[in-house]
TIVO-894671 format. One record per residue (C-alpha): residue number from 1; residue in one letter; z, y, x. Coordinates in pm, 1 decimal, m for minus. Each point is the difference from the previous one (the first is absolute). Layout:
N
n: NUM; res: A; zz: Z; yy: Y; xx: X
...
***
This chain:
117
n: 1; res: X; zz: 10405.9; yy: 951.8; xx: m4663.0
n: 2; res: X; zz: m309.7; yy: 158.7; xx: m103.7
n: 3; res: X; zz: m133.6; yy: m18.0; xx: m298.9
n: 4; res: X; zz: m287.2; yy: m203.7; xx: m37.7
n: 5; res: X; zz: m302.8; yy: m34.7; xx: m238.3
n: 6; res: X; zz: 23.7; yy: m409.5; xx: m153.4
n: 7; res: X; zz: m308.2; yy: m100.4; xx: m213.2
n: 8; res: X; zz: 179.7; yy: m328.0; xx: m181.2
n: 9; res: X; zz: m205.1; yy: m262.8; xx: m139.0
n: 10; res: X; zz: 120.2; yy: m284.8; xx: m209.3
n: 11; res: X; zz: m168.9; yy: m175.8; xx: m302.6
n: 12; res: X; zz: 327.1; yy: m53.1; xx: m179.8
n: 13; res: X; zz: 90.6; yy: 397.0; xx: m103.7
n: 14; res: X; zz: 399.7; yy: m100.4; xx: m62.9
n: 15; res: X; zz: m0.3; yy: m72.1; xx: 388.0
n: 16; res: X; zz: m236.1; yy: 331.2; xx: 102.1
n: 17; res: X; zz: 249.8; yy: 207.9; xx: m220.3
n: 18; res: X; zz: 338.0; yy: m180.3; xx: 180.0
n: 19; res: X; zz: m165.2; yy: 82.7; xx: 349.5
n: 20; res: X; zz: m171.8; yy: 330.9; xx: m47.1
n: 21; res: X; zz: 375.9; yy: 82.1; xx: m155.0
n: 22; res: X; zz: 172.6; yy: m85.1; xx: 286.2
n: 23; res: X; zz: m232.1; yy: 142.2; xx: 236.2
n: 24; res: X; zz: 14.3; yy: 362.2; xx: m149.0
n: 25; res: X; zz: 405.4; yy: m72.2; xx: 3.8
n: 26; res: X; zz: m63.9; yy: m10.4; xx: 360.2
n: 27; res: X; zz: m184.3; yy: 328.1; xx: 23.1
n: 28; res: X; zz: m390.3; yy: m58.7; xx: 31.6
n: 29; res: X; zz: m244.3; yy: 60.6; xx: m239.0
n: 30; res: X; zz: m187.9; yy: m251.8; xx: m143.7
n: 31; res: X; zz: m301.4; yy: m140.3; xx: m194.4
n: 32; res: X; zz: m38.6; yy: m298.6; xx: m169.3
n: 33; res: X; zz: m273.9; yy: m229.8; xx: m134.0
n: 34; res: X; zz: m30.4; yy: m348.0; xx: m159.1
n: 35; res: X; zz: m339.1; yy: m71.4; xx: 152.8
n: 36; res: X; zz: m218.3; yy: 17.3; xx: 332.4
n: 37; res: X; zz: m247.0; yy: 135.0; xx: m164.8
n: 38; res: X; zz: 145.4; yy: 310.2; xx: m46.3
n: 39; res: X; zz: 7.2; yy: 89.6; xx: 369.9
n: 40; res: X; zz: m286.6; yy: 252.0; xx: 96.1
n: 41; res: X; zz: 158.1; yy: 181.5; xx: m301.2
n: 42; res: X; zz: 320.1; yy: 53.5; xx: 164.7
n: 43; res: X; zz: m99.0; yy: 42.1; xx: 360.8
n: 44; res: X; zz: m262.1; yy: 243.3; xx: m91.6
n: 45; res: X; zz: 314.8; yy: 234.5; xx: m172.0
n: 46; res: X; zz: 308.6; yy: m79.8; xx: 219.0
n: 47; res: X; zz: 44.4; yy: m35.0; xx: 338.1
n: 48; res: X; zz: 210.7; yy: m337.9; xx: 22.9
n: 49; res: X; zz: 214.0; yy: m96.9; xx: 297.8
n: 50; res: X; zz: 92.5; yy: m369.4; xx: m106.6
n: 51; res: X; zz: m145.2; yy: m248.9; xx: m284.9
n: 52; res: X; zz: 250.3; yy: m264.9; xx: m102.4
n: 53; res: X; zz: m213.9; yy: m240.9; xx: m186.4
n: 54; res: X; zz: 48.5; yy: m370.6; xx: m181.8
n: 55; res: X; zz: m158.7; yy: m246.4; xx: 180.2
n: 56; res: X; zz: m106.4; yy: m163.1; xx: m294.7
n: 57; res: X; zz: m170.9; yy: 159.4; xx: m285.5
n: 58; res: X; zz: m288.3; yy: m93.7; xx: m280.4
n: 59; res: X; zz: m236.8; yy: 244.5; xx: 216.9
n: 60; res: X; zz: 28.9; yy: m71.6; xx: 355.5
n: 61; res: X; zz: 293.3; yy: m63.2; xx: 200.0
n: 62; res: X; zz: 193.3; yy: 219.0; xx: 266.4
n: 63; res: X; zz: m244.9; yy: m160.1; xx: 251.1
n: 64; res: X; zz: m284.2; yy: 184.1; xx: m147.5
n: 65; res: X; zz: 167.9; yy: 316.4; xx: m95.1
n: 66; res: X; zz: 81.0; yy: 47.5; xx: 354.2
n: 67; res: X; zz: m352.7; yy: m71.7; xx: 140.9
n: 68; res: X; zz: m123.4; yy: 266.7; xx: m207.6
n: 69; res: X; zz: 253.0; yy: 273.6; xx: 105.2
n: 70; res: X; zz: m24.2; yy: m123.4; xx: 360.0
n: 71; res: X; zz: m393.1; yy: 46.1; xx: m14.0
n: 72; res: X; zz: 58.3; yy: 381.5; xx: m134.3
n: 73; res: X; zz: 356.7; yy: 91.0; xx: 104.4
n: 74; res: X; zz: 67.8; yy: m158.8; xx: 313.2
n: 75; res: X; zz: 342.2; yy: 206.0; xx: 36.0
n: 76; res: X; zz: 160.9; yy: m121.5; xx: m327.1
n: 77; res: X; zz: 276.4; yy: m296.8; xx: 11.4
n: 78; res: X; zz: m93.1; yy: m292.5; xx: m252.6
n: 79; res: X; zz: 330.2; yy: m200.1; xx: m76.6
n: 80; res: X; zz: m23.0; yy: m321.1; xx: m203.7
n: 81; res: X; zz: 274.7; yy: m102.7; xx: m226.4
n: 82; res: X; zz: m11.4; yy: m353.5; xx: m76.0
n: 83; res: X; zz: 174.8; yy: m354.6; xx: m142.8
n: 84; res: X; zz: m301.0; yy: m184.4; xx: 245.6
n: 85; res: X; zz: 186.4; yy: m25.4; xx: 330.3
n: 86; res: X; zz: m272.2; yy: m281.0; xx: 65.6
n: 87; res: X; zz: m347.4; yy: 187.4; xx: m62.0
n: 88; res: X; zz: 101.9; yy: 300.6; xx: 234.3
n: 89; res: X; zz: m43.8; yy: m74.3; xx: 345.5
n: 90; res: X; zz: 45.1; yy: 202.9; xx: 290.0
n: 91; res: X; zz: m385.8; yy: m51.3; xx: 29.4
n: 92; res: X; zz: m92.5; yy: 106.4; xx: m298.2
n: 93; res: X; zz: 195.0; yy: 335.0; xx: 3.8
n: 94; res: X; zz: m112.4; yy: 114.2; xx: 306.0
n: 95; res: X; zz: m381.6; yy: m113.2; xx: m95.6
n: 96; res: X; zz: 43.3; yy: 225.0; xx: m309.1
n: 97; res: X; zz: 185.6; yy: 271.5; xx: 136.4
n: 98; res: X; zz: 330.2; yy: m108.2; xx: m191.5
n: 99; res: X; zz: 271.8; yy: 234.7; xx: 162.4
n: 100; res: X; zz: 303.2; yy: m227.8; xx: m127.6
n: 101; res: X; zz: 142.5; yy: m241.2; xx: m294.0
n: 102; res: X; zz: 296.6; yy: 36.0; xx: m254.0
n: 103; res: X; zz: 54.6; yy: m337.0; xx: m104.6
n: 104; res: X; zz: 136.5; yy: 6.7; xx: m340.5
n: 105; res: X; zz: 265.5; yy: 76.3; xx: m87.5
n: 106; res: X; zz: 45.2; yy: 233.6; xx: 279.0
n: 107; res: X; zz: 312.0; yy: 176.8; xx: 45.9
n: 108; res: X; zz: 35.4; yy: 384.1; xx: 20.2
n: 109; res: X; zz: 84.4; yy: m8.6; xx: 361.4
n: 110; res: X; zz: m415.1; yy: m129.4; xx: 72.6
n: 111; res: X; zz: m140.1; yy: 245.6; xx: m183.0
n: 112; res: X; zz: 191.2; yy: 267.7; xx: 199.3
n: 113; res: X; zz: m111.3; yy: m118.5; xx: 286.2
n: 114; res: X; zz: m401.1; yy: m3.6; xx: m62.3
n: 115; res: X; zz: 41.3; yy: 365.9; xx: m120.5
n: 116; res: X; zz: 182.4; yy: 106.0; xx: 316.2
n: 117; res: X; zz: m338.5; yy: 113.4; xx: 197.2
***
């Protein structure tokens, strides 16, 4: 497997640290922030394969995040991790541009398998 560049974002940092952790465990490098609004600042000094992002945060939610990437960085995969089977339709993540969803609590096995291509 390649390694790949994975810009986390999560509001709650005990949950950013447990991913980012296990993602570097599995080889790729990666970046991690605790807001949206920190975006441009990353994308403008990495170049970032994947963004696994919250769905729900004070901010905006994974919805938004991935608009904005889409609009700038049409090549990057957006993955939404969420506990809100409900409010994540099919619909919606193709509307937004919403590559795939880890429903919480995913198992290791899923997250392998988005950072395959």
């Amino acid at each position: 497997m390649a390694v790949k560049k994975i810009l986390v974002i999560d509001d709650q940092p005990e949950i950013l640290e447990i991913l980012s952790e296990i993602l570097e465990i599995l080889g790729h490098e990666v970046h991690a922030i605790t807001t949206g609004n920190d975006l441009e600042k990353i994308f403008d000094s990495h170049d970032i394969d994947i963004v696994i992002s919250d769905y729900q945060m004070p901010d905006m939610t994974g919805y938004d995040i991935s608009k904005i990437i889409k609009e700038k960085y049409p090549s990057v995969k957006v993955y939404i991790v969420s506990g809100y089977h409900s409010v994540l339709s099919e619909e919606k993540m193709s509307k937004y541009g919403v590559s795939g969803l880890l429903d919480k609590p995913f198992k290791m096995e899923e997250l392998k398998e988005i950072l395959k291509d």
